[in-house]
Each structure stands twice: as structure tokens, then as C-alpha cells.
SERO-4910 file (N, C-alpha, C, O; in steps of 0.05 Angstrom, whole numbers):
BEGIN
 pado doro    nc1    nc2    nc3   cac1   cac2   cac3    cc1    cc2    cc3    oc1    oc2    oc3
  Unk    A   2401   1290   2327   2406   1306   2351   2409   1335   2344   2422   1341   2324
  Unk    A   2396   1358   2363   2392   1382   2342   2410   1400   2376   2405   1423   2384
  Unk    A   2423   1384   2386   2430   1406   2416   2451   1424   2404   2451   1447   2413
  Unk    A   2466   1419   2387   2486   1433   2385   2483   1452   2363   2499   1470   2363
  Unk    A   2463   1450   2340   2454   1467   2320   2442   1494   2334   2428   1497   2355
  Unk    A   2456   1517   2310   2450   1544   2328   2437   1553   2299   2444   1549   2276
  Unk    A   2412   1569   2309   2391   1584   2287   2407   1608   2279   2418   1621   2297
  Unk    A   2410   1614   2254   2423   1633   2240   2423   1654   2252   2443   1669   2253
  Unk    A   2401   1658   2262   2390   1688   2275   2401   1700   2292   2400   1724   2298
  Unk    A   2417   1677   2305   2425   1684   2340   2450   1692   2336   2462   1705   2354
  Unk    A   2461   1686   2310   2488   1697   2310   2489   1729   2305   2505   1746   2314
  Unk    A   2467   1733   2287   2473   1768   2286   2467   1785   2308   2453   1777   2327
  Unk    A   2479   1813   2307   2480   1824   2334   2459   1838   2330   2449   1845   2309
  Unk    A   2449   1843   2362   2420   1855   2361   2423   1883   2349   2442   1897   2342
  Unk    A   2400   1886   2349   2403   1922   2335   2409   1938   2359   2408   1930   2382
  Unk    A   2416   1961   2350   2427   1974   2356   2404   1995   2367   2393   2006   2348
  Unk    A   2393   2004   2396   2375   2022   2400   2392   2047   2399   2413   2049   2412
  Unk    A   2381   2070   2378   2388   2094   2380   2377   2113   2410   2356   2110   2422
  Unk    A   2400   2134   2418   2401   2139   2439   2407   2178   2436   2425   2193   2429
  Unk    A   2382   2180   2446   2379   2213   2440   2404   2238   2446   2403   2246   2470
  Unk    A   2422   2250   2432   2437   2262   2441   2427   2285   2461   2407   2299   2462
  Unk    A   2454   2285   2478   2442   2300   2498   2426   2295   2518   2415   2314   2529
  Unk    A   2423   2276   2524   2406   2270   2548   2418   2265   2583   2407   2263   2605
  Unk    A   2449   2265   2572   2466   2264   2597   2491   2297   2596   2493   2314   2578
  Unk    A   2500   2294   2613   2511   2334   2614   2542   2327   2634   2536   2315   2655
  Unk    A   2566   2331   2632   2578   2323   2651   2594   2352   2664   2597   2372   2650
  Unk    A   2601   2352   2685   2596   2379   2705   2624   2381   2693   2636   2361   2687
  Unk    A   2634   2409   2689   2657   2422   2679   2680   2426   2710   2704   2428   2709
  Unk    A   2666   2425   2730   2678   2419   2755   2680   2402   2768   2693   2410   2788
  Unk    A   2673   2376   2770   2667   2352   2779   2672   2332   2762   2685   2313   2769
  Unk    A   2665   2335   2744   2663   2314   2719   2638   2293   2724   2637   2274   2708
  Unk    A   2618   2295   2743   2600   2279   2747   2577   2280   2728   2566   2300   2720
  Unk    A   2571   2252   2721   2547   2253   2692   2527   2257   2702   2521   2245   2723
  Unk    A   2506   2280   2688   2485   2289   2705   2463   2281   2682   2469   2288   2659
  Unk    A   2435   2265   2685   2409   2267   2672   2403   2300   2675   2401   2314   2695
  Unk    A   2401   2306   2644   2392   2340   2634   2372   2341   2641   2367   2365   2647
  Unk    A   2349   2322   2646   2320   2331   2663   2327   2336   2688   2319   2357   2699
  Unk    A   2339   2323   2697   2349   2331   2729   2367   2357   2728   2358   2376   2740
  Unk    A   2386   2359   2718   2391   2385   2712   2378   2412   2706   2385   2436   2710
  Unk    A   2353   2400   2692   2343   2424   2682   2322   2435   2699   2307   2455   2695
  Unk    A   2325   2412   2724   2296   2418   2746   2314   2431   2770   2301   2441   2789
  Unk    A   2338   2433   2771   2354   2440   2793   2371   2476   2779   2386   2491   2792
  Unk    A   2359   2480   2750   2364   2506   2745   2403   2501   2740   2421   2514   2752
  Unk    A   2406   2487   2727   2426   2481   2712   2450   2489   2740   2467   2507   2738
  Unk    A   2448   2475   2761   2466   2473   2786   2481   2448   2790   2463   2432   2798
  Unk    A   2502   2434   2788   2501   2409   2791   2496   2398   2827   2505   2407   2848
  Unk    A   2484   2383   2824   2480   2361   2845   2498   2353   2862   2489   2349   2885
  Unk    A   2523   2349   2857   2542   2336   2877   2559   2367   2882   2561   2378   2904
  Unk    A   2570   2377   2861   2594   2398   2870   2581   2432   2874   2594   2451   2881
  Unk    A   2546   2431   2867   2542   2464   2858   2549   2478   2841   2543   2502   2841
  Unk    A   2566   2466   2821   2576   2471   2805   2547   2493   2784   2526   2481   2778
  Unk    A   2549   2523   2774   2530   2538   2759   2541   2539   2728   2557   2553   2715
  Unk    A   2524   2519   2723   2532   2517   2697   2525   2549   2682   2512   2566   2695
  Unk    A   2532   2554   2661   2521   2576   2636   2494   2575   2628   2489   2553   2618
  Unk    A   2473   2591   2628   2445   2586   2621   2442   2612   2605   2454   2632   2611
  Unk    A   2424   2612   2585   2412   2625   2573   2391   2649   2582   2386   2648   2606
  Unk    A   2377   2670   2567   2365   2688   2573   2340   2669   2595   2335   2673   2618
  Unk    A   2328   2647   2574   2298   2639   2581   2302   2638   2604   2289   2654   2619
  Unk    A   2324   2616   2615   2322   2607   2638   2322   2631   2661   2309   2629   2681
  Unk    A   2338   2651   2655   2338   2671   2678   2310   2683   2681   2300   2689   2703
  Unk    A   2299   2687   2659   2269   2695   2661   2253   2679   2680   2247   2692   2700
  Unk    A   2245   2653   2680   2247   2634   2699   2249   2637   2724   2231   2633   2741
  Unk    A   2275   2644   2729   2279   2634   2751   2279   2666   2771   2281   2665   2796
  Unk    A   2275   2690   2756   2277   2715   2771   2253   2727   2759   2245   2746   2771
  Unk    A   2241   2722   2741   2213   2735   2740   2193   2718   2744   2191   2695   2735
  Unk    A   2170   2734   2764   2135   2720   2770   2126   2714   2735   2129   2732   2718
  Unk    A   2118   2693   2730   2104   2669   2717   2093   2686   2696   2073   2699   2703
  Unk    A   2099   2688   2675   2083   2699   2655   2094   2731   2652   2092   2740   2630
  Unk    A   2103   2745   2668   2104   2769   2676   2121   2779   2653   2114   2802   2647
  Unk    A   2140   2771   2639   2156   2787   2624   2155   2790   2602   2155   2771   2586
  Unk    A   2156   2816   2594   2145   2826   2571   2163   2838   2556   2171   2858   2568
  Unk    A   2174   2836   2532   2201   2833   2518   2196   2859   2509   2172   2863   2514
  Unk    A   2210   2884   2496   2207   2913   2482   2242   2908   2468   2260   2892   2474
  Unk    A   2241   2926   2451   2255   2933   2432   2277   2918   2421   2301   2922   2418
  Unk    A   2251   2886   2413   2265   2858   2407   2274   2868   2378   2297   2862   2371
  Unk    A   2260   2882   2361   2282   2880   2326   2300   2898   2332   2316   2891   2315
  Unk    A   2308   2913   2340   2338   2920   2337   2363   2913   2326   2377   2901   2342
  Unk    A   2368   2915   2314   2395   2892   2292   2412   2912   2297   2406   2935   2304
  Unk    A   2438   2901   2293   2464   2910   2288   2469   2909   2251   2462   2893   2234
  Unk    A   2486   2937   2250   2496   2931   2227   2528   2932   2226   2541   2929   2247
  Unk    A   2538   2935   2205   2562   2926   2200   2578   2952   2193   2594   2950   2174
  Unk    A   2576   2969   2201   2587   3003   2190   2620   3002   2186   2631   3018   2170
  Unk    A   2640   2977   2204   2661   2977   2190   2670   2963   2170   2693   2962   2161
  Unk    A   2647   2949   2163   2662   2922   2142   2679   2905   2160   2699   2895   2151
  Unk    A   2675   2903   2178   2702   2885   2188   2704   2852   2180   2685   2836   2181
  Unk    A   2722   2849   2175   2727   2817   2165   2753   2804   2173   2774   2813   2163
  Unk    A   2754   2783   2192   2773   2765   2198   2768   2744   2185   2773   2744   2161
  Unk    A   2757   2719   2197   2771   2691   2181   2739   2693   2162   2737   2681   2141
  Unk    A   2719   2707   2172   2699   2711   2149   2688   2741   2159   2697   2751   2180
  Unk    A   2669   2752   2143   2653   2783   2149   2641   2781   2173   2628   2761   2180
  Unk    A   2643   2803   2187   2624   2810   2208   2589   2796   2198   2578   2774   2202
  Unk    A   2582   2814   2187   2556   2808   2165   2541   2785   2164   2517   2782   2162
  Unk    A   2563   2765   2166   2556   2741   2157   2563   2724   2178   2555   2701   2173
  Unk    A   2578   2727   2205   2588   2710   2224   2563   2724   2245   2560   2712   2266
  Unk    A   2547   2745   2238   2520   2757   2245   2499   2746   2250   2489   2739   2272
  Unk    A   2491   2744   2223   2468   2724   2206   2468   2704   2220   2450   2699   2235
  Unk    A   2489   2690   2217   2499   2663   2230   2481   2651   2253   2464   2634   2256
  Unk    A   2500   2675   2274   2487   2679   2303   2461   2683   2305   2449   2677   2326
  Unk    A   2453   2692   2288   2420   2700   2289   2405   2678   2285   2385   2675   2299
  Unk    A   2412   2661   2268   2396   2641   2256   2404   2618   2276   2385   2603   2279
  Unk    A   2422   2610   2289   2429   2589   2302   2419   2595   2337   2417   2579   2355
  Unk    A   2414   2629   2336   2405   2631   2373   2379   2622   2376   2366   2608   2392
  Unk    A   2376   2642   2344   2341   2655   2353   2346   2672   2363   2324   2683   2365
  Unk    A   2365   2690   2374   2368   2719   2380   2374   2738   2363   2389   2732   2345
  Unk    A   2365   2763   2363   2380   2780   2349   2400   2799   2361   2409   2816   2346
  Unk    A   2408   2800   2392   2423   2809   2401   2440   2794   2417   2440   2770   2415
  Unk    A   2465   2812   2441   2466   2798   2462   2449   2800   2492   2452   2790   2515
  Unk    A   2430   2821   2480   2416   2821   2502   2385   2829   2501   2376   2846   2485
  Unk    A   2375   2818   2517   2347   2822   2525   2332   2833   2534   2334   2827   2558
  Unk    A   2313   2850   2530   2305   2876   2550   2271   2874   2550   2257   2866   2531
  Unk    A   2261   2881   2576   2234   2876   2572   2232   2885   2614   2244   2886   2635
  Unk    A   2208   2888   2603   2193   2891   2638   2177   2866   2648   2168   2845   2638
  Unk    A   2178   2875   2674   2173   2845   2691   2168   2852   2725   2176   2871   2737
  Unk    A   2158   2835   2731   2149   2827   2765   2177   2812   2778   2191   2793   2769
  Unk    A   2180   2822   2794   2189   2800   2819   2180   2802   2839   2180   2824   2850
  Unk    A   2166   2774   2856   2146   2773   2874   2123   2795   2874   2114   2802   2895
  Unk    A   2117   2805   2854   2084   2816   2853   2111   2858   2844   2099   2876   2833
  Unk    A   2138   2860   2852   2143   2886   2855   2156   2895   2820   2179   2889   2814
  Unk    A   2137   2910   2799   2149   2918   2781   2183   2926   2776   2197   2940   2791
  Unk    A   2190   2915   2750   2227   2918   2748   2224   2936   2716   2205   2948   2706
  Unk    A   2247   2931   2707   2260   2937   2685   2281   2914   2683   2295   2908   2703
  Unk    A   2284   2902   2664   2302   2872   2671   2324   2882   2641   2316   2899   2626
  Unk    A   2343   2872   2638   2364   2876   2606   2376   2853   2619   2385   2856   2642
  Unk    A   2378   2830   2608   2391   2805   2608   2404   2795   2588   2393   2792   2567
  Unk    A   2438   2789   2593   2452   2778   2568   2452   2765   2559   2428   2769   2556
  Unk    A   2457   2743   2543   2461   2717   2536   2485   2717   2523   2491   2732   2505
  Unk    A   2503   2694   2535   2537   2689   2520   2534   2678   2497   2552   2678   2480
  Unk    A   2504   2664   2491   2509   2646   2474   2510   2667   2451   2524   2657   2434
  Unk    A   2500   2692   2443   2507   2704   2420   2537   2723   2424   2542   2741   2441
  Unk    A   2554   2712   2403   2577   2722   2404   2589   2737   2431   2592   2761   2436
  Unk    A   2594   2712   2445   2604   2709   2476   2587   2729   2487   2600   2733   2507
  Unk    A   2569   2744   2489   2553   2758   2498   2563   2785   2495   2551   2804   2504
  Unk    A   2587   2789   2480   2594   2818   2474   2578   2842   2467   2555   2841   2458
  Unk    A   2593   2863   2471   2573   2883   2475   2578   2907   2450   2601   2912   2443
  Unk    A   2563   2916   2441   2570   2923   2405   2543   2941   2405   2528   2937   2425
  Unk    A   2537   2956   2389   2521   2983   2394   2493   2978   2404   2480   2988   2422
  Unk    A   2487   2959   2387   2458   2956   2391   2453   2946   2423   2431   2949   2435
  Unk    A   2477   2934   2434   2475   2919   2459   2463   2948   2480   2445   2949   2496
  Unk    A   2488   2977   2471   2490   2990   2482   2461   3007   2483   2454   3019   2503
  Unk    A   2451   3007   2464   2428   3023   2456   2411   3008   2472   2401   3023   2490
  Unk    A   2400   2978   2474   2389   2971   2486   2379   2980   2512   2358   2988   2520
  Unk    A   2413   2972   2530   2416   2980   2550   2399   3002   2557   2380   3003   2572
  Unk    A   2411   3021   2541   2407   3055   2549   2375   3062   2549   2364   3078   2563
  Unk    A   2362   3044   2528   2329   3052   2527   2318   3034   2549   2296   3043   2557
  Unk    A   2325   3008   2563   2325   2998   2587   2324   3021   2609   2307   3023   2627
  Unk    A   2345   3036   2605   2349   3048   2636   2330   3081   2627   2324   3092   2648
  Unk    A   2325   3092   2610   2298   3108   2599   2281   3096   2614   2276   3108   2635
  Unk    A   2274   3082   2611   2237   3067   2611   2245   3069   2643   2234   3085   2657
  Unk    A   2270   3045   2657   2263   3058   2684   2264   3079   2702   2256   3079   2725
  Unk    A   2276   3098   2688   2270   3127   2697   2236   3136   2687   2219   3145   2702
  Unk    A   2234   3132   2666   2205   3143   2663   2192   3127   2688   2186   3136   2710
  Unk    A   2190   3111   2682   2169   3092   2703   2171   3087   2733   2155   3077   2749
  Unk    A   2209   3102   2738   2210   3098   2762   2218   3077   2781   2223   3075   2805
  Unk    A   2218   3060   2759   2224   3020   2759   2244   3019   2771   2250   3043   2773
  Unk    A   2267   3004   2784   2280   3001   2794   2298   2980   2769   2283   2963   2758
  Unk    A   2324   2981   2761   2331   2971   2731   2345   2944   2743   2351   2947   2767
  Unk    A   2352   2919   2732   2369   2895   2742   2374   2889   2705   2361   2884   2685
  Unk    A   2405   2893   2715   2421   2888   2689   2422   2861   2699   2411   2860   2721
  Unk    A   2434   2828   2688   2446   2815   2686   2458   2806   2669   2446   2795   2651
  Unk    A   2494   2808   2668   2511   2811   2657   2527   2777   2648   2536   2762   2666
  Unk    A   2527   2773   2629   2543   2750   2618   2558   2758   2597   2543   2759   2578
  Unk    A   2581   2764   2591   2595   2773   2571   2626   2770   2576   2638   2761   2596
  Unk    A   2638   2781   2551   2667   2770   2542   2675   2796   2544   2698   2800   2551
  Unk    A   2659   2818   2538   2669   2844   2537   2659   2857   2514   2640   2846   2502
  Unk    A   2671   2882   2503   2661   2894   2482   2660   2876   2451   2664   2852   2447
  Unk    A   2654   2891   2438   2649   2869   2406   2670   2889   2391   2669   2913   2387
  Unk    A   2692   2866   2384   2718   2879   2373   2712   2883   2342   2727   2895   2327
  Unk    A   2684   2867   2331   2681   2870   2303   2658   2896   2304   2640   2896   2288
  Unk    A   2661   2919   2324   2645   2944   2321   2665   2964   2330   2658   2987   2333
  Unk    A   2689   2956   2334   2715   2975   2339   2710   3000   2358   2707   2993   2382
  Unk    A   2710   3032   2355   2713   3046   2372   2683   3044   2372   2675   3056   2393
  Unk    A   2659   3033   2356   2628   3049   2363   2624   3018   2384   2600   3015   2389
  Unk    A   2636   3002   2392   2621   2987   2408   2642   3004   2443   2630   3008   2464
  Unk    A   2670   3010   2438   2674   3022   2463   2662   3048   2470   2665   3059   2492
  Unk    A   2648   3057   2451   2634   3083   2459   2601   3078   2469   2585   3096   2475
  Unk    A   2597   3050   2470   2575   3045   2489   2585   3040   2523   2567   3035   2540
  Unk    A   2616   3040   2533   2617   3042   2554   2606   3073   2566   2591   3075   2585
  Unk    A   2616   3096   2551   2600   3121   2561   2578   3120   2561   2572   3121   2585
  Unk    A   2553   3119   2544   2532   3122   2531   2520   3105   2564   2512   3121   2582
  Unk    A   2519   3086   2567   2510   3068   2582   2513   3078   2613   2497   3076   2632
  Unk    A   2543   3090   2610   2548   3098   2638   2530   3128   2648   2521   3133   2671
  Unk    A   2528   3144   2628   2511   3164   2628   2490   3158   2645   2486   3166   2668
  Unk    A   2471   3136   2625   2440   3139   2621   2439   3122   2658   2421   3126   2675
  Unk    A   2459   3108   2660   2461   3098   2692   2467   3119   2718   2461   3115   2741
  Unk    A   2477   3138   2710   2485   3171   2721   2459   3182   2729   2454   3189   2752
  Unk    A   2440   3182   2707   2408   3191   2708   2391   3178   2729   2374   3189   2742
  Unk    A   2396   3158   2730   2377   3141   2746   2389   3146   2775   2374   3146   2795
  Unk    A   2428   3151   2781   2424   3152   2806   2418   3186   2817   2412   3192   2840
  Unk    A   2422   3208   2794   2410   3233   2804   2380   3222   2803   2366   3242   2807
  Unk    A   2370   3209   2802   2333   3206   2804   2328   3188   2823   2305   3180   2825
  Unk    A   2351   3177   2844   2348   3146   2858   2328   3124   2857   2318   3109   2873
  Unk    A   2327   3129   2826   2316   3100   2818   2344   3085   2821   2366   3091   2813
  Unk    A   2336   3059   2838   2354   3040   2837   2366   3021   2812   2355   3009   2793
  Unk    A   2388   3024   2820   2402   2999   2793   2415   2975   2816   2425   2976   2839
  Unk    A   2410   2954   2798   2412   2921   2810   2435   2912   2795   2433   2926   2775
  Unk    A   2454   2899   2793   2477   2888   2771   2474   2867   2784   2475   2866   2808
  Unk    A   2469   2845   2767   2482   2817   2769   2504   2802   2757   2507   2802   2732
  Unk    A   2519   2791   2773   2539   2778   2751   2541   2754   2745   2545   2740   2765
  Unk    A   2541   2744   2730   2543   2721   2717   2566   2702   2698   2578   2717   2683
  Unk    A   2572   2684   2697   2600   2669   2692   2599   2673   2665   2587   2657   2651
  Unk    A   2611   2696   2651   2633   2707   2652   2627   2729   2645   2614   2734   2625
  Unk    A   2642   2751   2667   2637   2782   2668   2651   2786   2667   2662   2780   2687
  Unk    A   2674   2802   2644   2694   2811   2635   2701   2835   2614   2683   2837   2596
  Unk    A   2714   2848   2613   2723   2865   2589   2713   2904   2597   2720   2920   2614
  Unk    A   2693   2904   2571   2685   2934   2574   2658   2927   2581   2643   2947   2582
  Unk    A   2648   2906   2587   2620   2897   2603   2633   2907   2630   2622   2927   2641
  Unk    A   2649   2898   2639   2661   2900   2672   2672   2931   2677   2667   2943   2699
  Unk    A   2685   2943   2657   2681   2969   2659   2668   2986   2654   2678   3008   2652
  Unk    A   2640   2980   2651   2619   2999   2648   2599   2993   2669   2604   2990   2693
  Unk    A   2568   2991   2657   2547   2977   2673   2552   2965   2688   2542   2973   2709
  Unk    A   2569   2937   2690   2569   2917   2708   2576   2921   2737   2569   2905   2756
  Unk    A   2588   2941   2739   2607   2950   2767   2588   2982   2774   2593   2994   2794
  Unk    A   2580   2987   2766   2559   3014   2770   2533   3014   2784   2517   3032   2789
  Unk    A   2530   2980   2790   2502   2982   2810   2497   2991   2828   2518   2993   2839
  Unk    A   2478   3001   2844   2474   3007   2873   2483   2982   2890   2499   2983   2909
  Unk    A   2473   2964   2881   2480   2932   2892   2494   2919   2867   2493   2923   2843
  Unk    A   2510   2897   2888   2530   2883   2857   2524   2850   2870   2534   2841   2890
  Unk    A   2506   2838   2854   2508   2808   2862   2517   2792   2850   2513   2795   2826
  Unk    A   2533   2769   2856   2554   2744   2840   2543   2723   2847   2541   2712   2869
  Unk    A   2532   2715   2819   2533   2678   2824   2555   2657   2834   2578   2664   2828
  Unk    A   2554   2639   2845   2565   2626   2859   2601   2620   2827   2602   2613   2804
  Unk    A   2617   2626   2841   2648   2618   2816   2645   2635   2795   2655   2627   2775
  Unk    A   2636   2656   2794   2627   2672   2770   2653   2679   2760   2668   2681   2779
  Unk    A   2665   2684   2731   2696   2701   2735   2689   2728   2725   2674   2736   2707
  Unk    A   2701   2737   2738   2686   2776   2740   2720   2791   2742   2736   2790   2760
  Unk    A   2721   2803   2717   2744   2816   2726   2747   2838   2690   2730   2835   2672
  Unk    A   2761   2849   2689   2765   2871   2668   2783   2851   2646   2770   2838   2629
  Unk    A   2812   2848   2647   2828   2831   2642   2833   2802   2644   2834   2796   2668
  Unk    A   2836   2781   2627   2833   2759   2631   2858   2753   2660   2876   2769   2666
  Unk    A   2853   2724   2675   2876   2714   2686   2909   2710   2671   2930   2714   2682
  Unk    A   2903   2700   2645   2921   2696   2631   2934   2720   2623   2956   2722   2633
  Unk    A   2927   2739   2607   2941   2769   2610   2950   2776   2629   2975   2776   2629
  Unk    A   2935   2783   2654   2946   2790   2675   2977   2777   2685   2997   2792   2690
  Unk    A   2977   2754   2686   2997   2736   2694   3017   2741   2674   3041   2744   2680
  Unk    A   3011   2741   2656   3041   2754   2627   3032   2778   2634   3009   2777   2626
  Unk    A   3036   2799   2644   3034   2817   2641   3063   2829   2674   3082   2844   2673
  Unk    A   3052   2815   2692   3061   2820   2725   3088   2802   2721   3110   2804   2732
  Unk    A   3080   2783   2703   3112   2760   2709   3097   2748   2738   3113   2753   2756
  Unk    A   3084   2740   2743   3083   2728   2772   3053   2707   2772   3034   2710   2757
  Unk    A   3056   2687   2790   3033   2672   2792   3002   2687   2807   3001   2704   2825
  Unk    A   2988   2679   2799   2971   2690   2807   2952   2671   2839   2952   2648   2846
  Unk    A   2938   2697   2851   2923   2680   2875   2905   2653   2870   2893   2651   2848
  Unk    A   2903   2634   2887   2877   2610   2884   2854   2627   2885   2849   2642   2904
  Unk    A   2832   2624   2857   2811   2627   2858   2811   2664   2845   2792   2680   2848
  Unk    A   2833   2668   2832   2834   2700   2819   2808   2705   2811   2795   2688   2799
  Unk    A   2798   2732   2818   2774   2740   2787   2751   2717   2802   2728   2725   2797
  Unk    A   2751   2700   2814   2730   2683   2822   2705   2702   2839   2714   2720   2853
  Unk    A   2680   2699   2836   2659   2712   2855   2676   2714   2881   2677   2735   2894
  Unk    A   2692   2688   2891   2690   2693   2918   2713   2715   2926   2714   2731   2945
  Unk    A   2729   2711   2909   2757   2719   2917   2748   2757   2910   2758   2775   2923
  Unk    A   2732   2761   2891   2730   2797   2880   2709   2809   2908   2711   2832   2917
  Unk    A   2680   2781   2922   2674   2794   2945   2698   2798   2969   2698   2820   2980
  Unk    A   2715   2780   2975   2733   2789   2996   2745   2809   2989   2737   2827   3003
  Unk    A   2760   2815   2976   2767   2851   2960   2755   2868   2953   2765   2887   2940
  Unk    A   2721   2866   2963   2702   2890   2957   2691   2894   2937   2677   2915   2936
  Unk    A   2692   2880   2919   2687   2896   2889   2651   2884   2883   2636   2890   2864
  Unk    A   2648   2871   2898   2609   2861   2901   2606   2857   2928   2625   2852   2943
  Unk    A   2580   2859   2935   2556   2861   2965   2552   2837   2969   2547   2834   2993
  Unk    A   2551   2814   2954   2538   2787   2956   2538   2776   2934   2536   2786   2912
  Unk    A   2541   2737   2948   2530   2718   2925   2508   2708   2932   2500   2706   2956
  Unk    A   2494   2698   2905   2469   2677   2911   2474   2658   2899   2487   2661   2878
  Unk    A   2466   2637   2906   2458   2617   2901   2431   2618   2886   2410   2627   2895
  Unk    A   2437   2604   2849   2423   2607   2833   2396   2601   2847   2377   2610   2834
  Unk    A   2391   2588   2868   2360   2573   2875   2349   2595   2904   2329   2594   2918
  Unk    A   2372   2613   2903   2365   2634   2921   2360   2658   2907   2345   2674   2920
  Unk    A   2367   2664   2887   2373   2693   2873   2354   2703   2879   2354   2715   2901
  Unk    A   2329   2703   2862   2302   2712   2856   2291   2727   2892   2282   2750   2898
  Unk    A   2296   2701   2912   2291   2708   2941   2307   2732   2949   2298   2750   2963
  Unk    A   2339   2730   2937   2343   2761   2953   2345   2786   2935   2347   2809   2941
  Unk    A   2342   2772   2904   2338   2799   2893   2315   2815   2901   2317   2839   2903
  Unk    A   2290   2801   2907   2263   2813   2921   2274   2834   2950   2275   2857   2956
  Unk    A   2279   2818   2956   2299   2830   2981   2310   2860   2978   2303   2880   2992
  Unk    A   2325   2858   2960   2343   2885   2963   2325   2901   2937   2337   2920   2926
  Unk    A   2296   2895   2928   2287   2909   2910   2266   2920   2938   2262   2944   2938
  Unk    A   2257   2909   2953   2239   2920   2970   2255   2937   2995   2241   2950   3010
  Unk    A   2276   2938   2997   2297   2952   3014   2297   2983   2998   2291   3003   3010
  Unk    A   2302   2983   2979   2309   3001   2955   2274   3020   2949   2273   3044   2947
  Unk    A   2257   3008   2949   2231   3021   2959   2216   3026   2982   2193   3035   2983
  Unk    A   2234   3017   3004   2221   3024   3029   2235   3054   3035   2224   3075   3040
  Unk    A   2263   3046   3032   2285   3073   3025   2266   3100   3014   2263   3121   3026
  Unk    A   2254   3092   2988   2250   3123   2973   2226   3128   2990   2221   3151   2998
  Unk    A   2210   3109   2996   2182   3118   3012   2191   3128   3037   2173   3144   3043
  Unk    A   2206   3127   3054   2219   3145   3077   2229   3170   3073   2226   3190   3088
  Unk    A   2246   3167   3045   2250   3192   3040   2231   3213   3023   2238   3236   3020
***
């Protein structure tokens, strides 16, 4: 009688199918598990709460420049290291680092571009290189950004993701808050328009320079936009702070930005207030 005999085989456990990291994303506001293809087709928004996740340079290219249109300029630019600075390792080398692990060599991106068929000047941050801080070369960037759209007349759209200045470039990274604010001075004696976008997280000597200097100031949906963290602030006053401090929504009811978009709207009203801004100079 063979009913009760079991084949060797059946006792071992099946294998084990390997399972691609990353293929699920869970919302930092919701906690809901999101498929990253689905995520990545909704422009990194979650599904249930709207929740805007953090995205990178590419994606903003994407999603605010016409198809092909953008054309990158004064990508080698490097930073060097003129103070030696060294905490838990060298500037130099926590650099390198960043370089080799972005694929960037900055925190920001500069290049010309279309939106809906109308020529820009675009400088886009990315947090992912050293929180998106801002350190000379950031500043230099900037500044030959807002050149080109004075030469050309372009109308300039900063978007801003950053922690603030780069504390491993000491006084030469706060001396790109002038430098920057200048070359932004130029453009509005020439009323070429400047665009600021803000993005989660706009803070420090980003927030006191460029970022707050637009003609127009737009906020992504929860963005935290403020000079000073919540946490300082609050040790600082002794007191609790408002629901939603420093949040997009709470800095538009206090004036300090014109509007939010909705990441799947942006592109639609940045066109918007870029064709407002040239109907303007052609009247005048």
C-alpha cells in the first residue's frame, strides 16, 4: 500500500522566486503601497492622498518642457574645494562621492527649452545632490542662466529644491545669495520675466535669495518653503507652532506665493503666466 508514502521531494520548500527591489514605493503621507510603474505614470503623485513625492531634475524636464526641447549648457562646471573643509570626511571626497552616485555634477541644471511651442531659460535643482544646496558653482550657474535670458530676452523659471546654502563652501557659497540677486535685478530693469518655482524643500539661503525674487512665485502642492527650519523656529519663540507651518498652503494664505499647482497641472499654468508675461511686453 503506497497511500501514505511521501516522495522526498515534496518535503523541500519550493524555491524561492527573487523579487526585484523597488518595485513597490509607500506614500510618506498615507502610508499606502504604490506599484512604481503606476507611480511613475502619475508623475510621482500618490493615488489615494496626492501626496508629491521628491523627483529629480529628469522628471521635471518631462513634465514642464515640449518633448525633446531641452538643451543642457554649462553642464562641466565643478566645484572645488578652496576651504579644505572636513567634517566626518573631506569636502573633496564626500564630492566625488555625489558625483559618481548622481550622475550629476551639480545641484543644478541649466539649459534652454520650450513650453508649449514658447522659448524659456529653465535652472532646475535636484536635492538628490547634497540636499540640493547651493555652493558657488550652483551660484555661477544660476547667474549665467539669467545672462543668457537677458541676452535672449527669454523669460528665466528657476525651480528650486534645496536645504539652503552649502556650509562646506562657508562665506563663498553665502556670497552667491548677492551675486544671484544682482544678475535677477538685471532682468527686472530689462522686464524680462523671472518664474520661481517651489519645490519640497525650499529652505535656507535658497529661500533668501532667488527663490522669493520671482515676478510670479509657484508652490507645489505641501511644499515646505520657509528660511528657518520648524524645529529652530519653535526653540527659538518657546512656543508651538501653527498646523501646517512653512507648508505651500499655509506661506500662500500669508502672501509669500501667487499659487499652487498641481504637479499634473504645472506645465498648463506655467504656459499660462509665461504667455501673460509676453502679451504684457508686446503692449508695452
Amino acid at each position: 500500500m503506497d497511500w501514505f508514502k511521501r516522495k522526498k521531494n515534496s518535503l523541500q520548500p519550493a524555491q524561492k522566486k527573487d523579487m526585484p527591489d523597488g518595485l513597490w514605493i509607500k506614500c510618506d503621507s498615507c502610508a499606502e503601497i504604490i506599484y512604481r510603474k503606476e507611480l511613475e505614470k502619475k508623475y510621482y503623485v500618490c493615488p489615494k492622498c496626492d501626496h508629491h513625492f521628491r523627483i529629480g531634475y529628469e522628471t521635471y524636464i518631462d513634465i514642464l518642457c515640449d518633448e525633446g526641447s531641452f538643451k543642457e549648457f554649462n553642464k562641466n562646471l565643478l566645484s572645488d574645494d578652496p576651504l579644505e573643509f572636513k567634517d566626518s570626511k573631506r569636502y573633496s571626497e564626500k564630492y566625488k562621492a555625489t558625483v559618481k552616485k548622481t550622475g550629476l555634477n551639480e545641484a543644478v541644471i541649466t539649459g534652454s527649452a520650450t513650453v508649449d511651442k514658447q522659448p524659456v531659460i529653465m535652472a532646475i535643482m535636484d536635492f538628490r545632490f547634497l540636499g540640493g544646496s547651493m555652493g558657488s558653482v550652483v551660484g555661477e550657474k544660476i547667474s549665467r542662466a539669467a545672462d543668457k535670458a537677458l541676452e535672449l530676452k527669454q523669460p528665466l523659471i528657476i525651480l528650486s529644491s534645496s536645504g539652503g546654502a552649502r556650509m562646506h563652501e562657508g562665506i563663498l557659497s553665502l556670497m552667491q545669495l548677492a551675486k544671484t540677486s544682482a544678475k535677477l535685478a538685471r532682468l527686472a530693469r530689462h522686464n524680462v520675466p523671472y518664474i520661481s518655482i517651489l519645490t519640497n524643500p525650499t529652505t535656507g539661503g535658497t529661500t533668501a535669495s532667488y527663490a522669493m525674487l520671482g515676478d510670479v512665485h509657484i508652490a507645489e502642492p505641501g511644499a515646505l518653503i520657509g528660511f528657518a527650519g520648524p524645529r529652530v523656529i519653535k526653540q527659538t519663540i518657546g512656543q508651538d507652532l501653527p498646523p501646517g507651518f512653512q507648508r505651500s498652503e499655509f506661506v500662500l494664505d500669508h502672501g509669500f506665493i501667487d499659487f499652487i499647482a498641481h504637479r499634473h497641472e504645472l506645465k498648463r499654468r506655467l504656459s499660462h503666466v509665461i504667455q501673460f508675461f509676453l502679451h504684457q511686453n508686446e503692449a508695452s
